[in-house]
N, CA and C atoms of all chains as a GROMACS GRO file, in nm:
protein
  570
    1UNK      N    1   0.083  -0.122   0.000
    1UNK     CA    2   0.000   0.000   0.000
    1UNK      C    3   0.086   0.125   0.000
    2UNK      N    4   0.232   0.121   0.035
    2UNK     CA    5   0.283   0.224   0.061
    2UNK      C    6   0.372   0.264  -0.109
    3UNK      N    7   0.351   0.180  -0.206
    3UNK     CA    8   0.400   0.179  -0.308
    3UNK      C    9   0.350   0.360  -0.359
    4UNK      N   10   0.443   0.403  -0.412
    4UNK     CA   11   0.412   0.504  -0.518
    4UNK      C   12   0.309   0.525  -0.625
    5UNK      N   13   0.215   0.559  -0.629
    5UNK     CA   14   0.116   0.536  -0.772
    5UNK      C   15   0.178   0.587  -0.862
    6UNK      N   16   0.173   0.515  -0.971
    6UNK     CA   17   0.215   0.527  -1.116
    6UNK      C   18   0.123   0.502  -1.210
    7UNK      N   19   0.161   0.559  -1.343
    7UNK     CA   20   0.069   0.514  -1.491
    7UNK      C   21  -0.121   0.480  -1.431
    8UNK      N   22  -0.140   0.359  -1.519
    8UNK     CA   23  -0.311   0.428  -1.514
    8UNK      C   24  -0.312   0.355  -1.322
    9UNK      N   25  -0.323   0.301  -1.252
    9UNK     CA   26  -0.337   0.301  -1.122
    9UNK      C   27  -0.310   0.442  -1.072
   10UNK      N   28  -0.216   0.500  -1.089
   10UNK     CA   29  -0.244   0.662  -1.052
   10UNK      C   30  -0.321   0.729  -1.107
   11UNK      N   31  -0.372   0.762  -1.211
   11UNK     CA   32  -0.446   0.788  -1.239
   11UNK      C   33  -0.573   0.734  -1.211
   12UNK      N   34  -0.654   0.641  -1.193
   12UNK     CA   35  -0.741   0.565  -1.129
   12UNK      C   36  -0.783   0.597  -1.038
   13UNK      N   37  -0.656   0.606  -0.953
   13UNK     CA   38  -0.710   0.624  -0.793
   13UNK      C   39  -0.750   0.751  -0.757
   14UNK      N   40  -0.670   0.838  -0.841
   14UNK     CA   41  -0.664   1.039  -0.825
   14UNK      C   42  -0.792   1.050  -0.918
   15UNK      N   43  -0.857   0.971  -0.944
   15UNK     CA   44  -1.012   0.995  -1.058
   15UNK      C   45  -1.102   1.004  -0.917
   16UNK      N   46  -1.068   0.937  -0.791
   16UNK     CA   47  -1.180   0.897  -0.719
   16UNK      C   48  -1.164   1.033  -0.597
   17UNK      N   49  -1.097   1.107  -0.649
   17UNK     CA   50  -1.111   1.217  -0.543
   17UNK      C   51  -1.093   1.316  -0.623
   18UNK      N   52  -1.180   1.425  -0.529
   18UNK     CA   53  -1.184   1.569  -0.646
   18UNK      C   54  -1.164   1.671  -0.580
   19UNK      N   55  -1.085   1.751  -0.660
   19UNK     CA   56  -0.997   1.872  -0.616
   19UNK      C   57  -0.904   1.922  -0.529
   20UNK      N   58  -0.806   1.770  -0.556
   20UNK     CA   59  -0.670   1.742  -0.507
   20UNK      C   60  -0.609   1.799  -0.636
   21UNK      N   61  -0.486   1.857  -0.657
   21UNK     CA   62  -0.430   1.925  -0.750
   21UNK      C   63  -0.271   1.861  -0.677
   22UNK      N   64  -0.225   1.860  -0.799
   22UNK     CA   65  -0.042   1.813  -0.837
   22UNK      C   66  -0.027   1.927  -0.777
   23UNK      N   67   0.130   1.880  -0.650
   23UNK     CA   68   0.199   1.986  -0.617
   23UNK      C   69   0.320   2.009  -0.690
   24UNK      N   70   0.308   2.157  -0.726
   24UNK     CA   71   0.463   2.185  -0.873
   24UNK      C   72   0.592   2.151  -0.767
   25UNK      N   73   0.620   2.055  -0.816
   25UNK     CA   74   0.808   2.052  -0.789
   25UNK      C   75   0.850   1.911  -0.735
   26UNK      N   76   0.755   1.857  -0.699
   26UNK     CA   77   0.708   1.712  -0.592
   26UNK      C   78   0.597   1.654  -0.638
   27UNK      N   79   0.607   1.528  -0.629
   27UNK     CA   80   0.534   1.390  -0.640
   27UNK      C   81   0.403   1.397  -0.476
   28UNK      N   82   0.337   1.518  -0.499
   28UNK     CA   83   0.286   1.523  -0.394
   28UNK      C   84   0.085   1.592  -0.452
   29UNK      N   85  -0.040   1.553  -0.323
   29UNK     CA   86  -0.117   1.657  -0.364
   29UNK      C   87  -0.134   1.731  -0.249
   30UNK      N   88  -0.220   1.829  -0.303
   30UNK     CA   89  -0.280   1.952  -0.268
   30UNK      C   90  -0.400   1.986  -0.247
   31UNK      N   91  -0.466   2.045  -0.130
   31UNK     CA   92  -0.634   2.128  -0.136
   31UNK      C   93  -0.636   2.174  -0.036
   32UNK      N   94  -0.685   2.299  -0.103
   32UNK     CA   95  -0.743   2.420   0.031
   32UNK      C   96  -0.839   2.388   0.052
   33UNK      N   97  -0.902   2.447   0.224
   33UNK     CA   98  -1.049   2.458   0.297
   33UNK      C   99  -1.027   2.558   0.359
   34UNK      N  100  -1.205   2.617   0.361
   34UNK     CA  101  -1.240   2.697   0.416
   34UNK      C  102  -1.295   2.714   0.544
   35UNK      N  103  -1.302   2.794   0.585
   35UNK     CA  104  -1.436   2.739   0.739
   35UNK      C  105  -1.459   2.908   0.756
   36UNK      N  106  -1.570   2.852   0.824
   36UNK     CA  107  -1.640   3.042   0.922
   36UNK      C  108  -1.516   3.088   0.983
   37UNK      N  109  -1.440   3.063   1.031
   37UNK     CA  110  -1.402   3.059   1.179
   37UNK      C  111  -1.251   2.978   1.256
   38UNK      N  112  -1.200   3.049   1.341
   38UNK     CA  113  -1.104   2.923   1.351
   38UNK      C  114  -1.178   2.806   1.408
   39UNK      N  115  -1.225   2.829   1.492
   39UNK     CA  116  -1.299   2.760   1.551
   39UNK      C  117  -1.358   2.601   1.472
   40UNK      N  118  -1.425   2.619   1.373
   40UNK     CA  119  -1.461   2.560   1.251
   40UNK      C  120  -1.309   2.486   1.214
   41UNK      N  121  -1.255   2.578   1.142
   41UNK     CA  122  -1.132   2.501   1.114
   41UNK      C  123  -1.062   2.379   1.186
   42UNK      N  124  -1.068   2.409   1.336
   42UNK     CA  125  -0.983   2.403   1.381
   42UNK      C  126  -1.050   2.236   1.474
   43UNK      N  127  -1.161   2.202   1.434
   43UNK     CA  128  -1.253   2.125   1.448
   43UNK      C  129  -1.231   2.030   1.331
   44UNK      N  130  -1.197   2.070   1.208
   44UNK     CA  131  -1.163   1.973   1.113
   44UNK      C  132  -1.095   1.956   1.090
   45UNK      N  133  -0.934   2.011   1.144
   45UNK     CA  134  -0.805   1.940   1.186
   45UNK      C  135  -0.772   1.846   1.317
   46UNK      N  136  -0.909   1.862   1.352
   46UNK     CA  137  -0.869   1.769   1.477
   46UNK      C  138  -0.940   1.616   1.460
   47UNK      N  139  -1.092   1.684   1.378
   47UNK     CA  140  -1.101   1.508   1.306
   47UNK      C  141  -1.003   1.455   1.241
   48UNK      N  142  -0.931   1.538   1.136
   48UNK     CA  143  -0.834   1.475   1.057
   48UNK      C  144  -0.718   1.406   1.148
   49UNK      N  145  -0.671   1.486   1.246
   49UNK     CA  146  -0.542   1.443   1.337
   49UNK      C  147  -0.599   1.284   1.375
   50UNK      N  148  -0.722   1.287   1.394
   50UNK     CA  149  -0.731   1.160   1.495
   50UNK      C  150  -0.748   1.026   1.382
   51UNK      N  151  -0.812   1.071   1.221
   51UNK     CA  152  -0.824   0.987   1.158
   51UNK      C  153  -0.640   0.952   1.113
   52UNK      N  154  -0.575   1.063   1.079
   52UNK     CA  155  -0.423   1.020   1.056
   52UNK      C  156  -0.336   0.976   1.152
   53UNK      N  157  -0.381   1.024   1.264
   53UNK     CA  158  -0.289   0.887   1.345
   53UNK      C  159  -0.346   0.779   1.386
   54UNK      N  160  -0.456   0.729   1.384
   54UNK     CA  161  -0.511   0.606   1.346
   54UNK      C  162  -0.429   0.514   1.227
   55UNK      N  163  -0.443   0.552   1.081
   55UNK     CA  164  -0.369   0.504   0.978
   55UNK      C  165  -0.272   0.541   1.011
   56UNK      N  166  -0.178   0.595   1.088
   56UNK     CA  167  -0.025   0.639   1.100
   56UNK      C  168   0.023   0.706   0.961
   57UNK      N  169  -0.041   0.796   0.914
   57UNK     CA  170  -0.037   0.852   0.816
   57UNK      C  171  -0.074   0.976   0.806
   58UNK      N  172   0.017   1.053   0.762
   58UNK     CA  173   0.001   1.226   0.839
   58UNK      C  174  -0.021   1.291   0.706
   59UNK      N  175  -0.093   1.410   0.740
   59UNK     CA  176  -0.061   1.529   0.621
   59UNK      C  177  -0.005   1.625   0.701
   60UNK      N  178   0.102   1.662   0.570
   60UNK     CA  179   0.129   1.865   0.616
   60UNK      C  180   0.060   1.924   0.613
   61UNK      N  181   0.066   1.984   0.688
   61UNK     CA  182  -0.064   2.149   0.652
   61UNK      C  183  -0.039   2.247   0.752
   62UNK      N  184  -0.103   2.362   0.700
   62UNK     CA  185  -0.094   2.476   0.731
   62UNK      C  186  -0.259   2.525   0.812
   63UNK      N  187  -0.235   2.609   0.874
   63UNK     CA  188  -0.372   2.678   0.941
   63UNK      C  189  -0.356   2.855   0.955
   64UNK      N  190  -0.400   2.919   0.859
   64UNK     CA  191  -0.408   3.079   0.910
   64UNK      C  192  -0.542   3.087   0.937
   65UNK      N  193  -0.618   3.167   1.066
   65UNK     CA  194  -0.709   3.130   1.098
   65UNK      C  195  -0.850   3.021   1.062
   66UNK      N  196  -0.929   3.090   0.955
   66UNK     CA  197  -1.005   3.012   0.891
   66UNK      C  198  -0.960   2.919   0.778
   67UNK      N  199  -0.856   2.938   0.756
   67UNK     CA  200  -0.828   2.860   0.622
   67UNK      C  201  -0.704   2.750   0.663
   68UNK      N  202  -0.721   2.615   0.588
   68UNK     CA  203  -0.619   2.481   0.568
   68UNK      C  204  -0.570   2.458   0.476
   69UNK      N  205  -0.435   2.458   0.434
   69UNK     CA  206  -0.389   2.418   0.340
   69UNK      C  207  -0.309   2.288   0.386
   70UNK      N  208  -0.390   2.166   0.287
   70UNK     CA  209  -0.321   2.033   0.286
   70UNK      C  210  -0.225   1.967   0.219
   71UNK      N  211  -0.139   1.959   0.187
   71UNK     CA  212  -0.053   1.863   0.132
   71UNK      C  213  -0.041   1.699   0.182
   72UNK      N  214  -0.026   1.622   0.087
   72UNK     CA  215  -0.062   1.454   0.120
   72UNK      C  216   0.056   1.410   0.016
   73UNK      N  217   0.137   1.356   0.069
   73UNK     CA  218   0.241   1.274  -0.027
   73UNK      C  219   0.335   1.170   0.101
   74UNK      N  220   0.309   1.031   0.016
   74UNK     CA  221   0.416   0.924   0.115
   74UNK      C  222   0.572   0.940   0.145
   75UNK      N  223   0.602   0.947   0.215
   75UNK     CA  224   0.773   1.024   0.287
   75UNK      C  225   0.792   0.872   0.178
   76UNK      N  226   0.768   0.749   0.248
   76UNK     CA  227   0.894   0.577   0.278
   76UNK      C  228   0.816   0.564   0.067
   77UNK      N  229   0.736   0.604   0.041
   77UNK     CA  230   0.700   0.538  -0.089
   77UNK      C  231   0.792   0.677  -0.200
   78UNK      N  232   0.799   0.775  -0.175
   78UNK     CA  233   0.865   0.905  -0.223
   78UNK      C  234   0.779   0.957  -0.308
   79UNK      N  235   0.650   0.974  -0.288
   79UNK     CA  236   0.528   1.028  -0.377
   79UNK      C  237   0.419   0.998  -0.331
   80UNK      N  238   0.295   1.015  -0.440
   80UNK     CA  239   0.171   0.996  -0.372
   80UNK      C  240   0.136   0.848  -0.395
   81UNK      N  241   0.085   0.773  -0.279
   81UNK     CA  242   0.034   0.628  -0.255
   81UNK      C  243  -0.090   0.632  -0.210
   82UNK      N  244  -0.151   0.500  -0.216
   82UNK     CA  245  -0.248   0.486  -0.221
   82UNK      C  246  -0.353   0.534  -0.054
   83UNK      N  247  -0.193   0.542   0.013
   83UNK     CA  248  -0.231   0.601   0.175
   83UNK      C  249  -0.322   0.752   0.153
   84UNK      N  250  -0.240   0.828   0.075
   84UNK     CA  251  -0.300   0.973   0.038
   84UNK      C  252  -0.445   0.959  -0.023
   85UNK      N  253  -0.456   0.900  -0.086
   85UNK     CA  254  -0.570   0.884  -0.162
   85UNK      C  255  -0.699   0.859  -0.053
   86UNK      N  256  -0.625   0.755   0.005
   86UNK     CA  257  -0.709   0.691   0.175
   86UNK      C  258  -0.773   0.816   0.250
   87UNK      N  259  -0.680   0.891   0.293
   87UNK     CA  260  -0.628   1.016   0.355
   87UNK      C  261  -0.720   1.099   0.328
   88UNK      N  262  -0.676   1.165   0.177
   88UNK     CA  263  -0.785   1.247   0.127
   88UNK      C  264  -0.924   1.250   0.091
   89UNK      N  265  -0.973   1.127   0.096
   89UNK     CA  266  -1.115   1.049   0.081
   89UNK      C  267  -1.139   1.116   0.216
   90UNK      N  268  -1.067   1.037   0.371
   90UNK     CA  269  -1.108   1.096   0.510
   90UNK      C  270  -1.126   1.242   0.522
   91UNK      N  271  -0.999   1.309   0.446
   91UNK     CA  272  -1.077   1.443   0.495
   91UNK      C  273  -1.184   1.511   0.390
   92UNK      N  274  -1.210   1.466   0.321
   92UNK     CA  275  -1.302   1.546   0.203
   92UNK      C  276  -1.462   1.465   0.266
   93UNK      N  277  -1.443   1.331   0.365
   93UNK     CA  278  -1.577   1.316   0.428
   93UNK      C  279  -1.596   1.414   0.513
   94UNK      N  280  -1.441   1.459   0.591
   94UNK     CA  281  -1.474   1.553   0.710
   94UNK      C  282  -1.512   1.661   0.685
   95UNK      N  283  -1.449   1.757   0.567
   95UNK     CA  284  -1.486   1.860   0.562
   95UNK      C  285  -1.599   1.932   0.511
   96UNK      N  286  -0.371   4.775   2.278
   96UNK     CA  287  -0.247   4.641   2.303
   96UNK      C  288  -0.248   4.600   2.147
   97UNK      N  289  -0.379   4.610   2.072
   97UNK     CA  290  -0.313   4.596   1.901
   97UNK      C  291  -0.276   4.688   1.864
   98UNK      N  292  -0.208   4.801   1.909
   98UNK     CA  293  -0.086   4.862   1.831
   98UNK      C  294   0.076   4.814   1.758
   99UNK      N  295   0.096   4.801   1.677
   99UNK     CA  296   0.188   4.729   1.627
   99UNK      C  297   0.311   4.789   1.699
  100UNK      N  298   0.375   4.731   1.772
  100UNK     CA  299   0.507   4.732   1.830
  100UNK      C  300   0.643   4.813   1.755
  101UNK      N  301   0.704   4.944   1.810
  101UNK     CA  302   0.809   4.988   1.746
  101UNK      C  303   0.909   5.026   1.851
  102UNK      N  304   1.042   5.042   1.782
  102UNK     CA  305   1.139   5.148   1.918
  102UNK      C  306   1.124   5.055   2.024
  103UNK      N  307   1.177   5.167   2.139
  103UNK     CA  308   1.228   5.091   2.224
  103UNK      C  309   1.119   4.940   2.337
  104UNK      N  310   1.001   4.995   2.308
  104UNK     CA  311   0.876   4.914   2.338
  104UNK      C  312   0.886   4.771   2.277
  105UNK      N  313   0.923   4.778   2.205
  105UNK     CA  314   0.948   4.629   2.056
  105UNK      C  315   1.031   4.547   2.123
  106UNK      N  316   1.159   4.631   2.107
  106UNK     CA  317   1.263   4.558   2.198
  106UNK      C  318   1.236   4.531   2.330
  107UNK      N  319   1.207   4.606   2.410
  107UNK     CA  320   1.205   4.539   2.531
  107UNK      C  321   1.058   4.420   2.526
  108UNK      N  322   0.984   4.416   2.464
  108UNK     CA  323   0.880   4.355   2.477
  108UNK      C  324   0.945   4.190   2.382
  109UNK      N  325   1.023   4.182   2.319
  109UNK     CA  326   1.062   4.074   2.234
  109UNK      C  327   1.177   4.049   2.371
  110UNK      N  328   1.218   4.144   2.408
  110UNK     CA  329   1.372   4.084   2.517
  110UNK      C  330   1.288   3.963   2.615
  111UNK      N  331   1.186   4.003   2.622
  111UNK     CA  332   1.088   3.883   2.673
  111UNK      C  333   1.046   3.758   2.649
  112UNK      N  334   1.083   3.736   2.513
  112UNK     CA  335   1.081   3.603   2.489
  112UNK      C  336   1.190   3.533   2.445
  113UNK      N  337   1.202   3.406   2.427
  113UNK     CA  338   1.356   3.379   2.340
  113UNK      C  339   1.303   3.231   2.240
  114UNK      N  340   1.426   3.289   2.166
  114UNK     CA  341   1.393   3.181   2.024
  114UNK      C  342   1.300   3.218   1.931
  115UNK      N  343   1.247   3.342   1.880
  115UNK     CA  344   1.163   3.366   1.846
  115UNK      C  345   1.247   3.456   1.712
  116UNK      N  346   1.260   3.464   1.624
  116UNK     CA  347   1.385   3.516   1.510
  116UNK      C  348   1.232   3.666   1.455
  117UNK      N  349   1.303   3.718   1.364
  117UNK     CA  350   1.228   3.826   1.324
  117UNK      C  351   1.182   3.728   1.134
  118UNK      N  352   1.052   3.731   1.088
  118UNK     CA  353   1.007   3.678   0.954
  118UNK      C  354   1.086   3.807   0.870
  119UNK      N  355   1.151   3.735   0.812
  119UNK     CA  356   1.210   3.786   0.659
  119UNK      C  357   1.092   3.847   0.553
  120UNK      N  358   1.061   3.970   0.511
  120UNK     CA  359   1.031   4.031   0.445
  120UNK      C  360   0.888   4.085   0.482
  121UNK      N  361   0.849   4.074   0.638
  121UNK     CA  362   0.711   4.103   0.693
  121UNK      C  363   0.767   4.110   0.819
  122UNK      N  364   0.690   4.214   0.891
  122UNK     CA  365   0.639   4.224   1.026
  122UNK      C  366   0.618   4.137   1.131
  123UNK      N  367   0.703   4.003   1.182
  123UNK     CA  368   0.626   3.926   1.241
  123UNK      C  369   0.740   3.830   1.274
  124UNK      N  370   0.706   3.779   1.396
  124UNK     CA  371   0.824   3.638   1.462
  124UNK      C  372   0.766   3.519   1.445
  125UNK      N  373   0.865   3.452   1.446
  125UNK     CA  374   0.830   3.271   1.423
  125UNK      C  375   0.942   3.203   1.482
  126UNK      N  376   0.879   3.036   1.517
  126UNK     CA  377   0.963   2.963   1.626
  126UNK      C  378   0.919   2.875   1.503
  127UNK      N  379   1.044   2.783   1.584
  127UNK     CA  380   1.037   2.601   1.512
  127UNK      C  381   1.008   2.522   1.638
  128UNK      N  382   0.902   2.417   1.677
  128UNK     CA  383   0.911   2.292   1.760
  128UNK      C  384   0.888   2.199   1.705
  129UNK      N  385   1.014   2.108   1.807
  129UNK     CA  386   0.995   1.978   1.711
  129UNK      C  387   0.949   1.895   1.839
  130UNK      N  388   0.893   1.805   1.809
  130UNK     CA  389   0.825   1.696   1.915
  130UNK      C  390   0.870   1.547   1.887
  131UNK      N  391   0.818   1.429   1.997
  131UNK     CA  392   0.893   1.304   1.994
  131UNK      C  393   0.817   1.251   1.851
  132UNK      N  394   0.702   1.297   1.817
  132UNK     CA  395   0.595   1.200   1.762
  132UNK      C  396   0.469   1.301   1.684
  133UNK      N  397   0.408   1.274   1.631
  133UNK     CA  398   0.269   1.356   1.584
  133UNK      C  399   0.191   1.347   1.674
  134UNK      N  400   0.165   1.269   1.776
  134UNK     CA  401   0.089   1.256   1.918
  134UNK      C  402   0.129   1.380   1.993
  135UNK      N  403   0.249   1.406   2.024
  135UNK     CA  404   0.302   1.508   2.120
  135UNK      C  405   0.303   1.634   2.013
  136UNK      N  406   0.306   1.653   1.909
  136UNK     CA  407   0.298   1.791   1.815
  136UNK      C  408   0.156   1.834   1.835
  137UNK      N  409   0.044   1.720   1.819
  137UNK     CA  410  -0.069   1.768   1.827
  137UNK      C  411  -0.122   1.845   1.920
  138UNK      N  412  -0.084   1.731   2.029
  138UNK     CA  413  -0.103   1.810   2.162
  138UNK      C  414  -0.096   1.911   2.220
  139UNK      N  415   0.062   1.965   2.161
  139UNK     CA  416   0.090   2.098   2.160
  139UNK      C  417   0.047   2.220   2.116
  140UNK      N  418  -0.028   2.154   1.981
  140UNK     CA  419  -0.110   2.257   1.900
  140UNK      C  420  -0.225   2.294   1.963
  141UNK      N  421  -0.314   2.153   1.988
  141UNK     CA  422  -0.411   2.146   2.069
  141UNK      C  423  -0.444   2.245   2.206
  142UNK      N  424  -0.360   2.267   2.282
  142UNK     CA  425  -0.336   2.357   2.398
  142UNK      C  426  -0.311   2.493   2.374
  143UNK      N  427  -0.202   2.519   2.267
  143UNK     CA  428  -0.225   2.620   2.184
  143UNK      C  429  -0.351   2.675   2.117
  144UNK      N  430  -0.397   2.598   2.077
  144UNK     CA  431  -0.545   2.664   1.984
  144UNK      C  432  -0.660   2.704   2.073
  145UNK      N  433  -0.641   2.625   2.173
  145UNK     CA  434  -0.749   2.663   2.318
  145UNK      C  435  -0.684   2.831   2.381
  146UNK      N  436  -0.580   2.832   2.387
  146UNK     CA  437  -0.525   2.955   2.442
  146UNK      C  438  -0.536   3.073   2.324
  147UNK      N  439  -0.530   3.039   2.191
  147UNK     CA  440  -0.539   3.133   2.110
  147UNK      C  441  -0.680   3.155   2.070
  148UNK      N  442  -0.750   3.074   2.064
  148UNK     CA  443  -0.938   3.113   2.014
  148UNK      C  444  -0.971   3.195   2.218
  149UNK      N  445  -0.960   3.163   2.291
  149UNK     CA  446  -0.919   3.217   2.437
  149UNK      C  447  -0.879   3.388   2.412
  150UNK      N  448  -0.797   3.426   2.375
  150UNK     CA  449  -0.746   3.549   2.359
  150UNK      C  450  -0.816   3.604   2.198
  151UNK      N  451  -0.867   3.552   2.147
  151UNK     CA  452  -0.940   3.555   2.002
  151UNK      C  453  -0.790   3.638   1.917
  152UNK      N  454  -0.729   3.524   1.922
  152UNK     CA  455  -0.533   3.598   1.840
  152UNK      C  456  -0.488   3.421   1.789
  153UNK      N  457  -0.485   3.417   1.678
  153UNK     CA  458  -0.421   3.286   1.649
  153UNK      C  459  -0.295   3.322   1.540
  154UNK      N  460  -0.256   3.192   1.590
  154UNK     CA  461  -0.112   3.185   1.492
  154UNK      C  462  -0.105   3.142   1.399
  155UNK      N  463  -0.022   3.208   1.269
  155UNK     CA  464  -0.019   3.098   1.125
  155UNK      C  465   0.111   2.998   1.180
  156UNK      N  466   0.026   2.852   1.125
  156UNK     CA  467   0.095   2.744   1.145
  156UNK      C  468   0.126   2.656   1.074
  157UNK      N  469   0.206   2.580   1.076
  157UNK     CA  470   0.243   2.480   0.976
  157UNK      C  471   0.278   2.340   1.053
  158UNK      N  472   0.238   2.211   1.037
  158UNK     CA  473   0.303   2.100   1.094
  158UNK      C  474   0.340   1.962   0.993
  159UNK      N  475   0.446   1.904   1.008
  159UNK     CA  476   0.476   1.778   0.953
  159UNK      C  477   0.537   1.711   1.029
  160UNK      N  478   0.455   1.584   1.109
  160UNK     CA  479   0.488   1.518   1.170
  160UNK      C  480   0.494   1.565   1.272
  161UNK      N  481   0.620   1.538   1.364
  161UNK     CA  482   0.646   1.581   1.465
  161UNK      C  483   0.720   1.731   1.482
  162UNK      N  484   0.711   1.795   1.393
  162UNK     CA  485   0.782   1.934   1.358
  162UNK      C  486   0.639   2.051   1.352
  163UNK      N  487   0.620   2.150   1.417
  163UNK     CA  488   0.542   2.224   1.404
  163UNK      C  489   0.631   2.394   1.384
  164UNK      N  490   0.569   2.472   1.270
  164UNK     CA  491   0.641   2.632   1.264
  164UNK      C  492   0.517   2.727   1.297
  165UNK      N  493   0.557   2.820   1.433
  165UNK     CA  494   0.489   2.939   1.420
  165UNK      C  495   0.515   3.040   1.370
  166UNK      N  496   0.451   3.130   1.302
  166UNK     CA  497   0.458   3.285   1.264
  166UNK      C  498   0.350   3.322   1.338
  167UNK      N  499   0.364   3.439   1.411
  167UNK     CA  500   0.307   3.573   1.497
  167UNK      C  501   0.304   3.693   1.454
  168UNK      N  502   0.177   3.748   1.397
  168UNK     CA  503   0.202   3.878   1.387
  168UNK      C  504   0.045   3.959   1.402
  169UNK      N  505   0.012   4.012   1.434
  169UNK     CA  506  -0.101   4.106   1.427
  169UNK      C  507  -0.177   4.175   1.331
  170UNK      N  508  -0.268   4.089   1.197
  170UNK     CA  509  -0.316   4.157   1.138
  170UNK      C  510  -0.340   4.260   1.108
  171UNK      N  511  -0.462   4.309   1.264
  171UNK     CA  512  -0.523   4.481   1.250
  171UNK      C  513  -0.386   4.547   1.294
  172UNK      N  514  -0.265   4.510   1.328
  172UNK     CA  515  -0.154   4.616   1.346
  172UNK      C  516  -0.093   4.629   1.251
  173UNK      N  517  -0.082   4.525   1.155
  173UNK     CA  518  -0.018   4.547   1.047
  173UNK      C  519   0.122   4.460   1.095
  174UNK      N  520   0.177   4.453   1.203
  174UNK     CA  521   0.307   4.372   1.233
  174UNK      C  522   0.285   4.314   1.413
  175UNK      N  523   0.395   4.317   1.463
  175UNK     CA  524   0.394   4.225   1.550
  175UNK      C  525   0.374   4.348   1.689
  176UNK      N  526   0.255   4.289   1.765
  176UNK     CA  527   0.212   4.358   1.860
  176UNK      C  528   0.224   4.302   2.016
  177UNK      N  529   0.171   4.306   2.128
  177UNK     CA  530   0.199   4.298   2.236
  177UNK      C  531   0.094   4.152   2.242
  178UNK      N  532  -0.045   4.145   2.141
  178UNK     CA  533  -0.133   4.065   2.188
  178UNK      C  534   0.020   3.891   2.113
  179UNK      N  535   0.059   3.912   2.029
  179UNK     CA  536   0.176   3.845   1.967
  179UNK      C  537   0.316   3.769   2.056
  180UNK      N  538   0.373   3.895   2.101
  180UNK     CA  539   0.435   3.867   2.247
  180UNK      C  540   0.331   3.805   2.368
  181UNK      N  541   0.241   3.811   2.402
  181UNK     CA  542   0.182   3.719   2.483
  181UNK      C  543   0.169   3.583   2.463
  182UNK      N  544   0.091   3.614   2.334
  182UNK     CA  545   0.065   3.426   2.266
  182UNK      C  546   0.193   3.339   2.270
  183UNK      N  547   0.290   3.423   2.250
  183UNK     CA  548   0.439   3.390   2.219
  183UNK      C  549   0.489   3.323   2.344
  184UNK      N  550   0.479   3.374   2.477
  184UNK     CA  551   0.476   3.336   2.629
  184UNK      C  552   0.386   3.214   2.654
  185UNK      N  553   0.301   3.239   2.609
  185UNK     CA  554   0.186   3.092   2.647
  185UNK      C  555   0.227   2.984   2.515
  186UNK      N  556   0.283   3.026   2.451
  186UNK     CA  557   0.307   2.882   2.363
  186UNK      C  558   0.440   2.830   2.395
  187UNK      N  559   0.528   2.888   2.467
  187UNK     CA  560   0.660   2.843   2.520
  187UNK      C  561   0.611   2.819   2.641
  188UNK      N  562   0.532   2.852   2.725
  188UNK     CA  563   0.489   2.768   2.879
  188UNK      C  564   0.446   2.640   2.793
  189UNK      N  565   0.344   2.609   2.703
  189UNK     CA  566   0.314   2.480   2.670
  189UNK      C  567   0.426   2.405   2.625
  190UNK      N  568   0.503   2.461   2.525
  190UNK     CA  569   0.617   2.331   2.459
  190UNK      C  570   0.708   2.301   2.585
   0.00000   0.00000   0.00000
């Protein structure tokens, strides 16, 4: 599972989630969220925290008040795997 | 207290904290913590975000893994103010 996605399996799997975007420079993805509020926000980084350390599988991200910026790419696979995909499914239920 | 910090007020009010560097090309300080684990980063954030929605002043943040970066600065001041230097105190009592 921790393999790298490549050719049509990457593509496949990045069909089943929407509005993850290629990060320029890295084998990595990307998506912003919004919220009212930190408050809001800060409520759907904490579902996410508990769903990624469950899978032991983290995203980067950022928090300026209302807004998240996510990045999802496998450190041990050196790109995006099928974990991210996992990942980003969890937070696009959460958010 | 959101007056943006200048002169000799700045300084003595930053002589107050330590580890805290000046942001390159903006108004504003930032720290690096690193933690054992994403369990103990969270946590940290976690206690943090209660103290900052608390003072209604939050920090732009960034985390990967066990590595978390703050930047501090004061919007309505335009740069780094006294409500900044406080948050700055309560997030070094937590780490």
């Amino acid at each position: 599972m921790t393999a790298k996605l490549a050719g049509k399996a990457r593509s496949q799997a990045l069909a089943t989630i929407k509005g993850w975007k290629k990060v320029r420079g890295r084998d990595a993805i990307q998506k912003s969220f919004r919220f009212a509020d930190f408050n809001e926000a800060w409520g759907f980084m904490t579902r996410v925290a508990m769903a990624a350390e469950k899978a032991d599988h983290h995203p980067e991200w950022s928090n300026v008040y209302n807004k998240v910026e996510i990045v999802l790419s496998t450190h041990d696979a050196g790109g995006v795997s099928l974990k991210d995909v996992a990942l980003a499914r969890v937070i696009d239920a959460v958010a």
